[in-house]
C-alpha positions as CSV (number, residue, x, y, z in Angstrom):
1,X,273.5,87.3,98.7
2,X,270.4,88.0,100.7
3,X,271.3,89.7,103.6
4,X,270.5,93.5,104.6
5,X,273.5,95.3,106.3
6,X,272.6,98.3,107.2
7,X,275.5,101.4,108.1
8,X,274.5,103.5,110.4
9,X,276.3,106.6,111.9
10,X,273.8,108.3,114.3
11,X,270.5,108.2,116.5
12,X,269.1,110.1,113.5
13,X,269.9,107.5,110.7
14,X,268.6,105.2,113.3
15,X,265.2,106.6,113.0
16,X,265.4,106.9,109.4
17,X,266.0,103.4,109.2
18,X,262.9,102.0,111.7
19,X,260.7,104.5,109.6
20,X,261.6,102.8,106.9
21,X,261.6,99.6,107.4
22,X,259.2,99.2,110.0
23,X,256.4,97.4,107.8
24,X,258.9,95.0,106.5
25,X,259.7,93.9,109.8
26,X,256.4,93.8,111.2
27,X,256.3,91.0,108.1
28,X,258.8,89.5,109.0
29,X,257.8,88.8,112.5
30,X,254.8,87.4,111.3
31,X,256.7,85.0,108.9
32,X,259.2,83.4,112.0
33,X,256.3,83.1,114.3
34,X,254.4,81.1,111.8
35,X,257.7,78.9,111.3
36,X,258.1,78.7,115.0
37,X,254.3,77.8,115.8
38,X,255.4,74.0,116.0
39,X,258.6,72.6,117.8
40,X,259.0,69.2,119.2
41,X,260.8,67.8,122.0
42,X,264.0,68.5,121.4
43,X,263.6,72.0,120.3
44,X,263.8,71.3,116.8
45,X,261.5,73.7,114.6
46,X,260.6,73.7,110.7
47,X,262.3,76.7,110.4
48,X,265.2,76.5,107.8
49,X,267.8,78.8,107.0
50,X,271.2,78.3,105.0
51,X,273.9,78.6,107.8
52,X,277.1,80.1,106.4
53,X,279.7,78.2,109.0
54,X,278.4,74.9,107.9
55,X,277.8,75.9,104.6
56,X,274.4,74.5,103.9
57,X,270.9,74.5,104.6
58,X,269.8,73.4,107.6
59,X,267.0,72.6,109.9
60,X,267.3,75.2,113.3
61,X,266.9,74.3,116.7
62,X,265.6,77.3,118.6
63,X,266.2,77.8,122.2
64,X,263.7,78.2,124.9
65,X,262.5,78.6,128.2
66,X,259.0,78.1,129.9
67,X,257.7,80.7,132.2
68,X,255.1,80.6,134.0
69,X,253.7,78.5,131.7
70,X,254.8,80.5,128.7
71,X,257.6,79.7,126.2
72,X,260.0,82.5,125.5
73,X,262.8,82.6,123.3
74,X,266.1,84.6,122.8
75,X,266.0,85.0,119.3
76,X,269.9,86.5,119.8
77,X,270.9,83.7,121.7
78,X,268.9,80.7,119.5
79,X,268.6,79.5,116.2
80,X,271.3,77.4,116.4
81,X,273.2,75.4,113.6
82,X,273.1,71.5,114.5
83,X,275.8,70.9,112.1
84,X,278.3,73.6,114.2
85,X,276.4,74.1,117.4
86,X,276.5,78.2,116.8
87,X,273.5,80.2,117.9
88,X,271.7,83.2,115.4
89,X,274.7,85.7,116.8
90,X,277.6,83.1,116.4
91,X,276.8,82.3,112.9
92,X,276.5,86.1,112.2
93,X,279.4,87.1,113.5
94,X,282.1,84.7,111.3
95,X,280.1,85.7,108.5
96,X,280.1,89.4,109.2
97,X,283.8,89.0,109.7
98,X,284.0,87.6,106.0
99,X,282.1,90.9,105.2
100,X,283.9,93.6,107.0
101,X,287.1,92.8,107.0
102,X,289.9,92.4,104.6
103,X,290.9,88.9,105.8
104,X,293.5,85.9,104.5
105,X,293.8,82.5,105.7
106,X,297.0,83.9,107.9
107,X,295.2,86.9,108.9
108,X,296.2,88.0,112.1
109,X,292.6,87.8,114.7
110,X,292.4,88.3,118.3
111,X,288.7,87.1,119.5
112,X,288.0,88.1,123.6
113,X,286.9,84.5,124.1
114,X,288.4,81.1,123.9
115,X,286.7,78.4,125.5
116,X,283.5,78.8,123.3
117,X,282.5,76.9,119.7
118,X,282.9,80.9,118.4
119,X,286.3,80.7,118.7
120,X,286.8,77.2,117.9
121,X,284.9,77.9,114.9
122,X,287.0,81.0,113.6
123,X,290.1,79.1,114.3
124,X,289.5,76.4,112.7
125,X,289.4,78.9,109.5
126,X,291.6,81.1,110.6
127,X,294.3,78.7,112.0
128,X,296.5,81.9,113.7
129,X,293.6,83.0,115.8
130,X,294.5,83.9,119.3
131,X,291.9,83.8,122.0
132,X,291.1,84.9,125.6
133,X,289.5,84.9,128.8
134,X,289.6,86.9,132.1
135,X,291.0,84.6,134.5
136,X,291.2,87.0,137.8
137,X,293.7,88.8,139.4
138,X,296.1,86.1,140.1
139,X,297.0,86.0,136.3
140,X,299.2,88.6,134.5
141,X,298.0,90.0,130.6
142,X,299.6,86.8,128.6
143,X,299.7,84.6,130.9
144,X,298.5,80.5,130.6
145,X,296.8,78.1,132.8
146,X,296.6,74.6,133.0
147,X,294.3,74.1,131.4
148,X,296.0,76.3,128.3
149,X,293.7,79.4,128.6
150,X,295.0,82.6,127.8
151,X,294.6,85.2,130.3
152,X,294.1,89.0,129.2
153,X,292.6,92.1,130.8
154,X,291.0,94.5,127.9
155,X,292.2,97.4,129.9
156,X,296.0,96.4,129.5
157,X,296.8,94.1,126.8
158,X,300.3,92.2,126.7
159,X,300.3,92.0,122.4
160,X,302.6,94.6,120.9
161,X,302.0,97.6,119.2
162,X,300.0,96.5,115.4
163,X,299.4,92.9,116.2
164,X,296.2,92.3,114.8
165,X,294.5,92.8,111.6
166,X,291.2,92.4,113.2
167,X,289.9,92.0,116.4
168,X,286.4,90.8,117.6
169,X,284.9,91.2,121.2
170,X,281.3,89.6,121.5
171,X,279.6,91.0,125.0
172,X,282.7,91.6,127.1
173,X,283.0,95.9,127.0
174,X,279.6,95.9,129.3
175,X,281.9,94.1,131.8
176,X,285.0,96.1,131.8
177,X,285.4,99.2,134.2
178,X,287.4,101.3,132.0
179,X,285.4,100.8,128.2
180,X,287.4,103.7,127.0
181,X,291.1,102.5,127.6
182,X,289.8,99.3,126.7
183,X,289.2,100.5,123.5
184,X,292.3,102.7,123.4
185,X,294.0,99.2,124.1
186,X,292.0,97.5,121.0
187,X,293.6,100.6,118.7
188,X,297.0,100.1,120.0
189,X,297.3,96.7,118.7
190,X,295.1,96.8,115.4
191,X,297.6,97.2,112.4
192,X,297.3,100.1,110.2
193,X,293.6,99.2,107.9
194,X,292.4,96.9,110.8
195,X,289.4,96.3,112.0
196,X,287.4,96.0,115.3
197,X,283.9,94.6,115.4
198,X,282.3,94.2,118.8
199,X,278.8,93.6,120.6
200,X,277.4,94.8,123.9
201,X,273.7,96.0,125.3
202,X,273.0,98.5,122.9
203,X,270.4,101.2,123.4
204,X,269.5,102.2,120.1
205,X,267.1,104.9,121.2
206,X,269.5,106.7,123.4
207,X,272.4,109.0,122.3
208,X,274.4,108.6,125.6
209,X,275.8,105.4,127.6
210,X,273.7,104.5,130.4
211,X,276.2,104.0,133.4
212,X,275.1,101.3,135.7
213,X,277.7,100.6,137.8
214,X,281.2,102.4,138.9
215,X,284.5,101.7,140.9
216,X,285.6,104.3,143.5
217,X,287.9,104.1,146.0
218,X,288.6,100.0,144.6
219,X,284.5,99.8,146.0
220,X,282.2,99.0,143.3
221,X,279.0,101.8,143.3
222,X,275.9,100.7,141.8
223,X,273.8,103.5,140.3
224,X,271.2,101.3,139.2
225,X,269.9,97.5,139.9
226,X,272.7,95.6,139.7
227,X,272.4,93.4,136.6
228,X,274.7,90.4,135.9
229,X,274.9,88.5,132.7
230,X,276.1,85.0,131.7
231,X,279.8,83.7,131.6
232,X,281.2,80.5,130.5
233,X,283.8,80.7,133.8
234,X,281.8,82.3,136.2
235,X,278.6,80.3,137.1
236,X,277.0,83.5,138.8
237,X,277.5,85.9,136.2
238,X,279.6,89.1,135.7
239,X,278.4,92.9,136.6
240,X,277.6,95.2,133.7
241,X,278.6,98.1,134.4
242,X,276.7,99.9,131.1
243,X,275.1,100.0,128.2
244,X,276.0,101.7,125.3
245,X,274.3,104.4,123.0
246,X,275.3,106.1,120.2
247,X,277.9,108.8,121.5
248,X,280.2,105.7,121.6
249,X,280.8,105.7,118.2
250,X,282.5,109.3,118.5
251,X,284.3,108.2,121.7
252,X,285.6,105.4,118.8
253,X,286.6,108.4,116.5
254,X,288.2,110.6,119.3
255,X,290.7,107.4,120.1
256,X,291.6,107.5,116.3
257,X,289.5,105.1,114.4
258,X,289.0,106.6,111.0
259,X,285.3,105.7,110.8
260,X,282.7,103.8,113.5
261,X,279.2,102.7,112.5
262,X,276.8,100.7,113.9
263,X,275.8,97.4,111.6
264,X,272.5,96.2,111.8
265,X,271.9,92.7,110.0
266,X,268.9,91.0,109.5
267,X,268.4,88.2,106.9
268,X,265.8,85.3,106.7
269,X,267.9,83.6,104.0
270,X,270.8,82.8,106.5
271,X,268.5,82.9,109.7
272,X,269.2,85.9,111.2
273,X,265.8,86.5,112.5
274,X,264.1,88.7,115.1
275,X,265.5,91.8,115.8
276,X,267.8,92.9,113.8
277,X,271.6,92.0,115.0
278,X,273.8,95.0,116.3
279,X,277.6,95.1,115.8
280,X,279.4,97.8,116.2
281,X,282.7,98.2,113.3
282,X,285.6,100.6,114.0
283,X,288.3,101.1,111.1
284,X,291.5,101.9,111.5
285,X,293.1,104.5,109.0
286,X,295.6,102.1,106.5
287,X,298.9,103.1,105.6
């Protein structure tokens, strides 16, 4: 299996690892931007990778924009699958949840999205999957649409206590006011050994949260720029109200998660290129 996973605990090990590895990567830059050098039409590139959902090799389409006359990418947000439609962090994350957690075909997941292919995907392998969107404050925790969406608020959960044996939230906690109860909330209904493996801005070089944005007084207070990032409901974009840096992995701890790490995953094999992919893994003591 030809992926790196790399475990990491602190700013420190952080720079361990990008002293390390830093030629390796510089290499490996190199290597994509070669691959990349000719795309057609339609996006499609020659490079190939074997993507795990779909279970073969395949040929990627990356994602682009021009800019001023320049074509930039989102290596994050491309590389995606033709056969499955999922992007470089899509495909990553069902395999990752292969990696991390101790799963069955009845495992019990709760995924923070539910009108993307992500969570079409996982569902369609894991068939008890339950999944989510913010609908707004005319919806109560549990509540259903027409449509058959599932409205939750991270802050206050209607699951019961020890719901879940896993739980995955992919670039919501940025979003949330309260990122603390929110993960409180996560805790509360992850069964004894479960796990929680999330994404958000992360600023690997900084040991505290950056705080962009706060409510006071039910008035939102920007501290910096606002900055608003892509939803699949909202055409305009949600606030973030932060990013994260390391200290959140003991915030993780000091809620009662047994251990927290940071995984960084890079692979060529399975086409997880450019940087490497952040994810951040909190266990849960088992019984």
């Amino acid at each position: 299996m030809s992926i790196r996973l790399n475990r990491l605990r602190s700013l420190d090990e952080f720079h361990d690892y990008c002293d390390r590895y830093a030629p390796q990567m510089e290499a490996h830059f190199a290597r994509v931007n070669d691959a990349l050098a000719w795309v057609d039409d339609q996006n499609q590139t020659r490079f190939k990778a074997f993507s795990y959902p779909a279970g073969r090799k395949v040929q990627m389409i990356v994602n682009r924009q021009q800019v001023e006359g320049r074509w930039i990418r989102n290596d994050r947000e491309s590389f995606v699958c033709p056969k499955t439609g999922l992007n470089n962090r899509m495909r990553a994350s069902i395999h990752l949840m292969d990696l991390v957690a101790d799963l069955y075909p009845d495992s019990r997941i709760y995924l923070t999205e539910q009108v993307t292919s992500l969570f079409r995907a996982v569902q369609r392998q894991y068939p008890s999957c339950v999944g989510s969107e913010y609908l707004g404050e005319n919806f109560s925790p549990g509540m259903v649409n027409a449509e058959g969406v599932r409205h939750e608020d991270l802050e206050r959960l209607s699951f019961a206590d020890q719901s879940f044996d896993l739980v995955m939230s992919f670039d919501v906690l940025e979003h949330v006011v309260d990122a603390h109860r929110s993960m409180q909330e996560v805790f509360r209904c992850l069964d004894d050994g479960g796990t929680f493996m999330w994404t958000a801005p992360f600023d690997s070089g900084k040991k505290q949260n950056t705080v962009r944005a706060v409510v006071q007084d039910d008035e939102i207070v920007h501290l910096m720029p606002p900055e608003y990032h892509g939803d699949p409901l909202k055409p305009d974009g949600v606030l973030c109200f932060r990013y994260f840096g390391w200290d959140v992995l003991d915030q993780l701890r000091e809620i009662g998660f047994q251990d927290a790490y940071v995984l960084l995953v890079h692979s060529e094999m399975y086409g997880y290129v450019g940087h490497p992919l952040s994810f951040v893994v909190a266990k849960k003591a088992g019984l």
